[in-house]
N, C-alpha and C positions, 0 to 999 in steps of 0.2 A: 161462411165466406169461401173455403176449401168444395164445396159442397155446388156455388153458383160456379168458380172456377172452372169445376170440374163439366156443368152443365154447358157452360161456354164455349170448351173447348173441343164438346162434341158436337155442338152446332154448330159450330166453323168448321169442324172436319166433314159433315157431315154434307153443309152446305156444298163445300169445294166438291165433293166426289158426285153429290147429283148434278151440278153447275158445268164441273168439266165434263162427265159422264154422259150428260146430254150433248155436249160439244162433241165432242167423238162419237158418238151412238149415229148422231145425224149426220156429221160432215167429214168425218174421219182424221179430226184437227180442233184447232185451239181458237182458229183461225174466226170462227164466229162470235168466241170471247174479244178476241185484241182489237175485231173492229169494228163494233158494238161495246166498246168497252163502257160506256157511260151505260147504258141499261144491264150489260153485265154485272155491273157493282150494283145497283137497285134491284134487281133479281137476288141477287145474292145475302143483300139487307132481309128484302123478304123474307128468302129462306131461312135464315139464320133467327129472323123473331119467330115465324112458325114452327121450326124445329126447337126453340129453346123454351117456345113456352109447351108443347109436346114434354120435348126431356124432364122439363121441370113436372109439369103431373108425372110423372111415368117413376123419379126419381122421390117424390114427396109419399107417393103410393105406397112402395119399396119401403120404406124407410117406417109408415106407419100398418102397414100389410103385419098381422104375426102368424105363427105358425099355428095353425088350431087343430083340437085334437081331433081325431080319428075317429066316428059313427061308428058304431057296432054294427058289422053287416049283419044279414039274413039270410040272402040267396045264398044257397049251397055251391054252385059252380064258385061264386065270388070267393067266398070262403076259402074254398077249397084252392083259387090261385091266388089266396094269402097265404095259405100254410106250407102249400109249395110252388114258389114262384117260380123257379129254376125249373124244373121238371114240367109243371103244366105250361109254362112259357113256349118251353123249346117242344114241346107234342104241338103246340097251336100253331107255332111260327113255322112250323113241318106241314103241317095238312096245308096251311094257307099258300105253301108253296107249292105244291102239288103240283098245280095246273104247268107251273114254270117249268116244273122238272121234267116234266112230264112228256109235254110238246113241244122242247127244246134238249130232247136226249140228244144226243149225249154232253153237249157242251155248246157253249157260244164262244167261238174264238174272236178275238179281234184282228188284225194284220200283224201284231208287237207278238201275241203269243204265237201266231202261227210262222213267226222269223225267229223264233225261239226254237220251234218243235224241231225249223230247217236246219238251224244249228245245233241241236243235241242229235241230228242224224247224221252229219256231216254234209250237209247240202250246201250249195254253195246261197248266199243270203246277202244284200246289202250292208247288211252293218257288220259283215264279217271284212268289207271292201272300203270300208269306213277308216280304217285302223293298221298301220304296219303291224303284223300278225308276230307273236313270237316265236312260232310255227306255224307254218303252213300245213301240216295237217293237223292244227288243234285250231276248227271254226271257232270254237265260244269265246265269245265274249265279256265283259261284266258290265256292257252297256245295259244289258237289261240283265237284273240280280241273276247270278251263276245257280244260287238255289232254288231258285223258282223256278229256272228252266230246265235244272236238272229232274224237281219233284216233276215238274209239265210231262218231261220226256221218256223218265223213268216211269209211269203209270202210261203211258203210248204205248212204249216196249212190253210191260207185261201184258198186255190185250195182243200187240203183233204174235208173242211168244205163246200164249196158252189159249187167248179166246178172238179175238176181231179186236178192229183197229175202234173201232165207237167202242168196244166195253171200256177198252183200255183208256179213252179221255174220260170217259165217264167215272172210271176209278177213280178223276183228278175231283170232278163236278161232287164225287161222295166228300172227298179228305176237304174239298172247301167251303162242302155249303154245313157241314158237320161242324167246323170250324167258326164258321160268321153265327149261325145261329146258336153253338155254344158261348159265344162271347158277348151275343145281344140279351142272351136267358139270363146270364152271368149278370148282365147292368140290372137286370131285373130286381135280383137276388141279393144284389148291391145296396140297390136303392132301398130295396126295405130293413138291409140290415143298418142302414144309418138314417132311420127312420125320415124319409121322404114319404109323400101322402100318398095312398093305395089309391085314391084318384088318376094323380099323375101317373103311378106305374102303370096302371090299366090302358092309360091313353100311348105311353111309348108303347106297349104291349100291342096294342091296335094298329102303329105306326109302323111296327117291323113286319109283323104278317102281311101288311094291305098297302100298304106305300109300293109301289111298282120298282123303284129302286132300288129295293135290297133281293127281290124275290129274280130280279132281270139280271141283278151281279153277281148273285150268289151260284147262275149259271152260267157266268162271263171269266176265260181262263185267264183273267188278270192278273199282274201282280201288285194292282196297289188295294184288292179284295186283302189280301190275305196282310198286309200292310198294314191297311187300317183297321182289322183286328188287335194285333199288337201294340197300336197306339191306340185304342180304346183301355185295352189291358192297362199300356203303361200310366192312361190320365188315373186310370182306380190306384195304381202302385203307389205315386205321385200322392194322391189325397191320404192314403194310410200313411204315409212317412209324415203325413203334416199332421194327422191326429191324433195315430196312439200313439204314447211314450216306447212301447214295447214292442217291441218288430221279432219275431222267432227266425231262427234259424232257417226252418223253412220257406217263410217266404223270401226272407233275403234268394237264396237259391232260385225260388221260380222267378223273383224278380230280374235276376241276374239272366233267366234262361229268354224270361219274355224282350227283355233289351238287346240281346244278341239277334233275337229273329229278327225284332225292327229293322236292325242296323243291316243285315244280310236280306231280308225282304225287297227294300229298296236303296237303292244308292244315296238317297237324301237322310234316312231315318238314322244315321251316326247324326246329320246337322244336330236332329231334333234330340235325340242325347248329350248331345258337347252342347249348345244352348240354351238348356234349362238346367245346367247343373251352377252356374254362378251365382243364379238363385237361391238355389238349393244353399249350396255352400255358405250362405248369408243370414239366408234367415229358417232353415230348420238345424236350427245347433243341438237339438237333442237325438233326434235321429242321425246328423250328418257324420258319424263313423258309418255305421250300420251304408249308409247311402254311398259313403266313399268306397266301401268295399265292393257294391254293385256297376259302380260308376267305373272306377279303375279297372274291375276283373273283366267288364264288358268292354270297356276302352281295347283293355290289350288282346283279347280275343279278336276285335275285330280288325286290330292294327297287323297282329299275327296272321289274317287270316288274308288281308288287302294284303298285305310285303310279301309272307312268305308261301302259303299253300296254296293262291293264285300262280303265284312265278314259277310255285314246282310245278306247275300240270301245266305251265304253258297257256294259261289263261290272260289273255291280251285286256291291259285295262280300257275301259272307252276312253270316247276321244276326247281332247281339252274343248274341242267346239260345244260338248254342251255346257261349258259352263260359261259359255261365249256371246249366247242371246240376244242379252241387251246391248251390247257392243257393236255387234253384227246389224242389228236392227239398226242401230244409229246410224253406223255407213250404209246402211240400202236404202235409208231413207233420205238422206244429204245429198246421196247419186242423183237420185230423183228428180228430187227438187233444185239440186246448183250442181249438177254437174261442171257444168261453162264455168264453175271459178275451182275447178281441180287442177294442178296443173299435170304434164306428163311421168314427172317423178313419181305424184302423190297414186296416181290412177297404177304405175307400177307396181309400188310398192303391196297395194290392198290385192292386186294380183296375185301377188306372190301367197297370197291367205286364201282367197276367195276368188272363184269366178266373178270377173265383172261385167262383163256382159250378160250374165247370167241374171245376177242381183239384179242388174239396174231394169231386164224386164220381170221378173217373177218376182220382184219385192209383196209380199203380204204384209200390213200392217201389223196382222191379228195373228201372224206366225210365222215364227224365224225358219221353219224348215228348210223353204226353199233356198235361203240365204246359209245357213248354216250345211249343206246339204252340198253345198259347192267347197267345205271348205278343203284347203289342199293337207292331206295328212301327210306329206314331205314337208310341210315350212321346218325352217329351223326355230330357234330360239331366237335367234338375230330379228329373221324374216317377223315373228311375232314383236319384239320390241321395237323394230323399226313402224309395224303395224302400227302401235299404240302413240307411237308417238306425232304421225299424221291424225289419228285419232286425237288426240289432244290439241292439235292445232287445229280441226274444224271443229271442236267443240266450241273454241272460244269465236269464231267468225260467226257461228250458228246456232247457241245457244237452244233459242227455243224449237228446232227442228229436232235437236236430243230429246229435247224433255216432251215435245209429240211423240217421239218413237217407240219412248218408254212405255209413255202413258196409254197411247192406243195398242200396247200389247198385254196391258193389264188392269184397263179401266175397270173389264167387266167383273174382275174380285171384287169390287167395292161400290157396282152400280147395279142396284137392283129388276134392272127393266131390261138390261140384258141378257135376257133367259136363256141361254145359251145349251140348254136342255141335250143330254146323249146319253143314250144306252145302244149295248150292240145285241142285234138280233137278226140279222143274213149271215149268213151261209157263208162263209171266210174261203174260198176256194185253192187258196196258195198252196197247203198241202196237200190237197187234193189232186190241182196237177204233178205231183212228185209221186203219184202214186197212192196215197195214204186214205182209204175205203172210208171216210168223215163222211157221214151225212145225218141228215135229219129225218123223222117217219112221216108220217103220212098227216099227219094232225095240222094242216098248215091253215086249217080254215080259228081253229084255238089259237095260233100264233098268232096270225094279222088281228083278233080282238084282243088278246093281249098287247098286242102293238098299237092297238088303238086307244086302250085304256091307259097304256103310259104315255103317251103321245099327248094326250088330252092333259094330265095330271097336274105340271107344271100351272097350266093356264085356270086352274079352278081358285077362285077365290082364296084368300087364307091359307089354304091346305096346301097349293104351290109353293111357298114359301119354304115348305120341308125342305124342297131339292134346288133352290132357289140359291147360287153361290154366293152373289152381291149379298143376298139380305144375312146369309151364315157370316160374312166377314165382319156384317158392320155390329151387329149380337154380340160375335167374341168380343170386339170390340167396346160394345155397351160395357157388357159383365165386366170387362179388365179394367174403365177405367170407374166405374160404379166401387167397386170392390177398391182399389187405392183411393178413391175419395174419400173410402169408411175406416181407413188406414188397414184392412185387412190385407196385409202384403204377404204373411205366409198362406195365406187363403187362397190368394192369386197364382199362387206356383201351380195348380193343377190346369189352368189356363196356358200355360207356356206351349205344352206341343202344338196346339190350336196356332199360337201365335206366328210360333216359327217355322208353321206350316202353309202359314197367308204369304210369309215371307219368301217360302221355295215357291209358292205361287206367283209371284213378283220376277223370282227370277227365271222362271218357267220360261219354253219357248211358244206357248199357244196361250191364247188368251180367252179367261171365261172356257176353259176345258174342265168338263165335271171332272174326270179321273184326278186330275192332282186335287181338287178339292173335295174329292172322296170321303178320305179320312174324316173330317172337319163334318162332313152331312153326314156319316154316321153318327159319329160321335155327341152327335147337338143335343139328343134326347138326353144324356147323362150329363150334360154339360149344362144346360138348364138345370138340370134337377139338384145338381149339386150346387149351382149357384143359388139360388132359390133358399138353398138349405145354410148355406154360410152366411147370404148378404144378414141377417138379423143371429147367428146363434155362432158363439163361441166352442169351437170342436176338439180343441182340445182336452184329452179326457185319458186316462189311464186305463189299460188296457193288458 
C-alpha cells in the first residue's frame, strides 16, 4: 500500500510539472491551464494513468531486479581497468580531453570569471558598483567565492610575472582539469570498492571522457567546476558515514577539509552543509559524533572565515538582492500585468528598492537580472520592510500572477523538453580590453567541430538526457522517493546535496541554467550507481 502511495504521488507530481511545464514552455503562463481548465483536468487524468502505470513497471522491476555476480573477464585492456581503476581512468579521461585542451589553450573564460580577474586586479567591474564598498580601494567582492578568484587571479599574476598572460590562465586550466578528472577517477575507484557492476563503471568511465560537458568545463574558468567537485566528494563522504561503523581519524580530517572548500567554492555550498546535517543528526547515530565534529569544525571555520577574515581585508559581502529573486520577479511581473491598480504610494515605495521604470520594460520571465540589476544598494532596512509589505498586499489581490513568476523562472528544473543546453566557448574579450594578452591559437577550425559536436549532443536520443536538467531533477527525485518507500531513510541521506541543490535552483535567478545544476549532472553517474546499489542490499557493514 506504502508502495502504490508512493507511486501516486509521483504521478501527480510528475503529471503537474509536464502539465504546467508545457503551459509555460508555450505561453509563458498558467493562462492556458485556467482557461481550458476542463480539458486541463483530462489531460492531466491522462497523464497521471500513463505515468503511473510507467512508475509501477519501473518500481515492480526495481524491487524484483537482483544484483548478479560479475563475469570473469578476458580482454587484457578490461582487466587491466579493473585492477586499476583510478589510474587508467584518469590516463583515459586525459587523452580523451586532449582535443579540448588543446584547441581551447589557454582557458575558456565566461563574463563572471572574467569580472573576477577585473577585481583581483583592481579594475574597476560592475559588481564591485553593486555594493557600498568597505573600502574603496579593496574591489573584491564575495559575490562570486573570494577563493576562487583569488586562485583565478593569483595563477594570471604568476604568467604576468615569469612567463605571459595565457601560461598564467592556463596554470588555473592545469590545477582544475587535474582536479575534475581526479574526483571523476575517484567515483570510478569508489564504485568498485562498494562493489557496483564493472559494466556500469565502464559506462560512466565512457560518460566522463566523451560527453562534451565535462571535457568543455573542465576548460571553462568557473567556479561552480571546481564546486561540484567537492560535492561529488562530499555525496562519497555522506555514503561512508552511513556504512562503516568505523570512520579513522583520517578521513574525518579530509572530510572536514573537503566541507570547507564546498562551503568557500560557492556561496550556496554552507546551504548544502547546514541542510543535510538534520538528517544526519537523526538517523546515522553511530557515526553521528564522528559527523558532529566535521559538521561543527567546518561550521566554525566558515562562520570565522564570512565575520571575521573577510571584514579584516575589507572584503565587501554581496548584495542582499541576490537572495531577492523570487520577490523581485513577482513585483516585475504584477507591474506588467496590473500596473493601473498600483497606487502612488505603492509605485514609491518599490522605487525606493528597484528601478521601476526600468522593471516594468526589461522584465524577463526566465531571469531576474534585469530586475535585480536595478536594485538600489542605499535602501535602508525600513525602505526594505516597507518593500515587503506592499509585497504582501499584491500577493493577496494577485495570487496566481506570484505563483506565474515563480513558476516561469523555474519550470525548466523539472520540465524535461526545456533543454536549455550551454557551455562557453568564445573568446570572453572583457580582459582583454584592460590590456590582458588572453587569446586563443590558431586551431579554430577543431573548435567550431567541437562546438558542433556539443551542440548537437543534447538533441541525440537517450544519450541527451546526461546534460538534460529537467530529466536530472525528476531521477533525484525518483531515487528519493523509491528509496523512503523501501523505508531505506538512512540510505537516502547521500541523496540530500542533490536535493538541496534543486532547491538553490528554485531560488536561483535564471531559469533552466546548466551551471547551477552543474553539480547534480556531474554527479548523476555516481548517484545512480549508488542508488542501484542500496535500492535491494543492506550497507551496512563493519569496517
Amino acid at each position: 500500500m506504502k508502495k502504490n502511495k508512493s507511486i501516486i504521488f509521483l504521478s501527480l507530481l510528475y503529471s503537474f510539472f509536464i502539465l504546467f511545464g508545457t503551459s509555460f514552455f508555450i505561453n509563458g503562463s498558467s493562462k492556458i491551464i485556467y482557461k481550458h481548465m476542463f480539458i486541463s483536468i483530462i489531460l492531466y487524468i491522462i497523464l497521471f494513468i500513463i505515468l503511473y502505470k510507467i512508475i509501477k513497471i519501473i518500481f515492480n522491476k526495481l524491487d524484483k531486479k537482483t544484483l548478479k555476480k560479475e563475469k570473469k573477464l578476458t580482454n587484457k585492456i578490461l582487466i587491466l581497468f579493473n585492477n586499476h581503476p583510478f589510474i587508467i581512468s584518469l590516463i583515459f579521461i586525459i587523452i580523451c580531453w586532449l582535443p579540448y585542451i588543446i584547441s581551447y589553450y589557454p582557458i575558456i573564460l565566461n563574463p563572471d570569471a572574467s569580472f573576477q580577474i577585473k577585481q583581483y586586479l583592481g579594475i574597476d567591474n560592475k559588481y564591485s558598483y553593486y555594493v557600498n564598498l568597505i573600502d574603496k580601494n579593496q574591489i573584491i567582492t564575495n559575490h562570486h567565492p573570494v577563493l576562487h578568484t583569488l586562485l583565478l587571479g593569483t595563477c594570471l599574476k604568476i604568467g604576468m610575472n615569469y612567463f605571459n598572460d595565457n601560461i598564467g590562465l592556463f596554470i588555473y586550466s592545469i590545477i582544475q582539469i587535474l582536479v575534475l578528472s581526479t574526483t571523476l577517477s575517484y567515483t570510478i575507484k569508489f564504485m568498485k570498492e562498494n562493489n557496483i557492476s564493472f559494466k556500469y563503471r565502464l559506462i560512466t568511465l565512457l560518460i566522463y571522457a566523451l560527453v562534451p560537458v565535462f571535457p568543455f568545463y573542465s576548460m571553462t574558468g568557473v567556479k561552480d567546476v571546481l564546486f561540484a567537485c567537492f560535492v561529488i566528494w562530499y555525496i562519497m563522504i555522506l555514503y561512508e558515514f552511513i556504512k562503516y561503523k568505523d570512520i579513522s581519524i583520517k578521513k574525518i580530517i579530509f572530510s572536514i577539509i573537503i566541507c570547507i572548500l564546498m562551503c568557500l567554492f560557492r556561496n550556496n555550498g554552507i546551504y548544502v552543509l547546514v541542510l543535510t546535517f538534520p538528517l544526519i543528526l537523526i538517523k546515522c547515530k553511530k557515526n553521528f559524533i564522528k559527523y558532529l565534529i566535521v559538521f561543527i569544525t567546518s561550521l566554525s571555520f566558515y562562520i570565522t572565515y564570512d565575520k571575521v577574515i573577510l571584514p579584516y581585508f575589507k572584503v565587501t559581502p554581496g548584495s542582499i538582492r541576490e537572495t531577492l529573486s523570487i520577490p523581485f520577479q513577482q513585483t516585475a511581473r504584477y507591474i506588467k500585468y496590473h500596473e493601473d491598480e498600483l497606487s502612488k504610494s505603492d509605485k514609491e515605495i518599490i522605487s525606493k528598492i528597484l528601478d521601476y521604470d526600468t522593471i516594468k520594460k526589461e522584465y524577463d520571465p526566465e531571469l531576474s537580472d534585469p530586475v535585480k540589476n536595478t536594485f538600489n544598494k542605499d535602501a535602508t532596512k525600513k525602505d526594505l520592510m516597507n518593500y515587503f509589505n506592499v509585497w504582501a498586499k499584491l500577493l493577496l489581490k494577485h495570487p496566481i500572477t506570484y505563483i506565474d513568476a515563480t513558476i516561469n523562472n523555474v519550470y525548466g528544473y523539472f520540465y524535461p523538453l526545456k533543454t536549455n543546453w550551454y557551455f562557453y566557448s568564445k573568446l570572453d574579450t572583457r580582459i582583454v580590453k584592460d590590456g590582458i594578452d588572453y587569446h586563443y591559437n590558431s586551431l579554430s577550425t577543431l573548435r567550431n567541430r567541437l562546438m558542433i559536436i556539443a551542440n548537437i549532443f543534447p538533441y541525440i536520443p537517450i544519450l541527451g538526457l546526461i546534460v538534460n536538467i529537467g530529466f536530472s531533477s525528476l531521477l533525484i527525485i525518483f531515487m528519493l522517493v523509491y528509496l523512503i518507500s523501501r523505508k531505506k531513510y538512512r540510505e537516502l541521506i547521500y541523496l540530500l546535496p542533490s536535493i538541496v541543490l534543486i532547491l538553490v535552483c528554485i531560488a536561483s535567478p535564471a531559469n533552466t541554467y546548466f551551471r547551477y545544476a552543474l553539480p547534480n549532472i556531474f554527479s548523476m553517474p555516481l548517484l545512480i550507481g549508488l542508488f542501484n546499489l542500496l535500492r535491494k542490499k543492506n550497507v551496512y557493514e563493519k569496517k
